[in-house]
N, C-alpha and C positions, 0 to 999 in steps of 0.2 A: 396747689401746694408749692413753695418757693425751695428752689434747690441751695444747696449750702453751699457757703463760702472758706474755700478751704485753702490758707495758705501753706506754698512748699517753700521753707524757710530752712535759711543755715549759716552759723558761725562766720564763716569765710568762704571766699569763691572757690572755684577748683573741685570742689567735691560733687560736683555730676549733676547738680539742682534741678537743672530746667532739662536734663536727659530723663531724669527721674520722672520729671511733672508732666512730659508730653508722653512718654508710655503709658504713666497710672492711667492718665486722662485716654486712653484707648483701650484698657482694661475694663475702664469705668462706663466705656462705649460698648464694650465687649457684652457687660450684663444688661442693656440696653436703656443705661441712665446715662443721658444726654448731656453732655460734659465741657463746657467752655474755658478754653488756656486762656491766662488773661497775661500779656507777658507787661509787668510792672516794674522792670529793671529799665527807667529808662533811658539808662546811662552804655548798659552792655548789648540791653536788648536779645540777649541770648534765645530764645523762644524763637521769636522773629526769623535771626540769623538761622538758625535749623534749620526752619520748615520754608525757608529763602520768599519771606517776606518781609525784608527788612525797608522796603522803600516803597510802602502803599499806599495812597491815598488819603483814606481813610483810617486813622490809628488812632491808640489810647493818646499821644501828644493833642493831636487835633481836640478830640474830646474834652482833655482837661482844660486850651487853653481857648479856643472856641467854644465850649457849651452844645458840641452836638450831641444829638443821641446816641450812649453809648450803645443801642441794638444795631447801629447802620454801622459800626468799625466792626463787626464781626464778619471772619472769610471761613471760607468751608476749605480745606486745604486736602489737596487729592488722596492723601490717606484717611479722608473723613476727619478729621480733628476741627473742631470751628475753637477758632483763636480771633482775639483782640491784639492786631500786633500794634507793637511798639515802631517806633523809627529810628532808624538811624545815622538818619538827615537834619533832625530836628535837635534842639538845646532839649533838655530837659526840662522840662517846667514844673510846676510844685506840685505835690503829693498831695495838699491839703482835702480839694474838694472828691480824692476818690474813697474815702468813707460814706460820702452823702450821695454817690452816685450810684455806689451799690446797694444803700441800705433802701435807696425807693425804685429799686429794680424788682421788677415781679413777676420773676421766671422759672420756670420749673427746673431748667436747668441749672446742675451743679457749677459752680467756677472753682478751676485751681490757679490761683494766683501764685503765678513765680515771680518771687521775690528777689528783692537785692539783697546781696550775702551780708552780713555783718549786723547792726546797731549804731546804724548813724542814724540822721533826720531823716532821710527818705527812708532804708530800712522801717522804722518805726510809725512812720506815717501810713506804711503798704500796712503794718502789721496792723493796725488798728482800724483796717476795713476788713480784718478778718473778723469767724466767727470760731476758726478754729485753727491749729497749725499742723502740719505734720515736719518735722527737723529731721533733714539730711545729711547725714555725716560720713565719711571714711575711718573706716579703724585703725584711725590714729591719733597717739594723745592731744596734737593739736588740732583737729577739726576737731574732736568732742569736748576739748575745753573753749572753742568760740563757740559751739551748740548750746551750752551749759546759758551762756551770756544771753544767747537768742530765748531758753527756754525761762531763762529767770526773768526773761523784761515779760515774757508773755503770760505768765503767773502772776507780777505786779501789776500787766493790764486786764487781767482777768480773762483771756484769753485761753477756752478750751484746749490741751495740748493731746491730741488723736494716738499721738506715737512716734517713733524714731526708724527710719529708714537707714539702714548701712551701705552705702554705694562702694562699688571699685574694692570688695575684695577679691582676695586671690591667694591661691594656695600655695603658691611660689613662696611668698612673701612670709620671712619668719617673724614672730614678735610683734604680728597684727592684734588688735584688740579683739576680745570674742565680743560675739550675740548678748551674750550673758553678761559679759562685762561691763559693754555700752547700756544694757538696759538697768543696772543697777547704778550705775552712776548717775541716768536721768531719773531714774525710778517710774519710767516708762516704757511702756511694751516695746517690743522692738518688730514692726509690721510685715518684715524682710529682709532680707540679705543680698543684694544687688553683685553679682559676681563682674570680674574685669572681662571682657568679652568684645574677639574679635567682630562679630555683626555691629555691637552698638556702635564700633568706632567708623564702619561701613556706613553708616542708616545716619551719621552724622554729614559725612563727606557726603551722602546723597539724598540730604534734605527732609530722610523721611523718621519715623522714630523707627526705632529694632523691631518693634508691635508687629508693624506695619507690614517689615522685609518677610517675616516667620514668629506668627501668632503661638507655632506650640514650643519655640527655643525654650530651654532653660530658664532664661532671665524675662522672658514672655509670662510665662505659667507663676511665676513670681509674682511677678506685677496683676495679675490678675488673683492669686493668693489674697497680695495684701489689696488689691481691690474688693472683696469678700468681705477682709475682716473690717473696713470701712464701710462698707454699708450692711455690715451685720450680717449677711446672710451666710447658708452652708455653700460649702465649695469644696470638692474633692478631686485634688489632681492626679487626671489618668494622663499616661502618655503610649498610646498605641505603636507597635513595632512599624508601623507604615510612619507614624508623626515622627518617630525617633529617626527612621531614613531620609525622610523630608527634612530635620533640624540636620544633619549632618552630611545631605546634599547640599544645602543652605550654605553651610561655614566652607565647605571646598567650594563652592562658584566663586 
């Protein structure tokens, strides 16, 4: 059985993309489907930069502009996540032949491809070796109107649209857009609500995703929510008084 190809796609940069794409992708390890980051930005390389493999050997540059196998760029990264990183020693090189590289790949495992932000020529080229997208936005009218652009090229290319993910809210903050607001605008479900959160900005500065630092935090049990409702299954979040002293031993260390 070949796992899906699922791009995490968005408007403009800034709005948490590839923080989004390397937790899901340990949720998605969490229910014990096997999950490969491909990081496809290969201008930011942001994936890469995280989990601090931005100068490997073996990466998706090599692949597209050599012709190796894209199974031998993949690393097993100490939090368990296996990624295809990108480099950030390298030019970019063209986008073209990574439709053809995925479509005769025959792997059980799932790939979430992090995408470059926007609707330029690379944008559009990543999106068309998807098979479906999931769009990240912040609740604000301008990430949801570059969403909007992302989510109308992918409906012109016939490209499945999974859902809308809301990063970096916060309660602080007055005059944020709601749940309910974002999802009527794309006229898509909305798969979770990504809160602003001291650990992720932790679990950035130390390479690893948030998943990783405290699997039952708040924005943990999220991503593993909206991991469920992507592979369909039921899921019911409990949080034990012992997990609830563990997340908030966590955020005081």
């Amino acid at each position: 059985m070949k796992g899906r190809i699922i791009g995490i796609v968005s408007g403009k940069g800034g709005v948490g993309k590839t923080t989004v794409a390397l937790n899901l992708a340990m949720a998605l390890n969490d229910f014990g489907k096997s999950t490969i980051v491909v990081d496809a930005d290969l201008t930011m390389c942001g994936a890469s930069l995280q989990l601090g493999l931005y100068n490997s050997q073996l990466n998706l540059n090599e692949a597209l502009i050599n012709d190796i196998n894209i199974l031998d760029t993949i690393y097993i990264h100490k939090s368990g996540i296996k990624i295809i990183p990108s480099s950030f020693f390298i030019e970019p090189s063209s986008y073209i032949s990574l439709s053809k590289i995925f479509s005769n790949l025959e792997i059980e495992d799932n790939l979430l491809i992090d995408s470059p932000p926007g609707v330029d020529e690379n944008a559009v080229e990543v999106l068309k070796a998807c098979e479906e997208v999931i769009i990240v936005v912040t609740p604000d009218i301008q990430s949801v109107s570059s969403g909007l652009k992302v989510s109308n090229l992918a409906e012109n290319l016939g490209i499945k649209q999974t859902g809308v993910i809301v990063n970096k809210y916060s309660k602080n903050i007055k005059n944020q857009l709601t749940a309910n607001e974002i999802g009527e605008v794309f006229g898509l479900p909305v798969l979770g609500v990504i809160e602003e959160d001291e650990l992720i900005r932790k679990s950035v500065n130390e390479r690893v995703p948030a998943f990783y630092l405290n699997p039952n935090s708040k924005n943990s049990l999220t991503f593993k929510e909206i991991a469920a409702k992507i592979l369909e299954i039921p899921y019911e979040r409990k949080v034990s008084i012992f997990d609830k002293f563990i997340s908030l031993f966590t955020k005081l260390s």
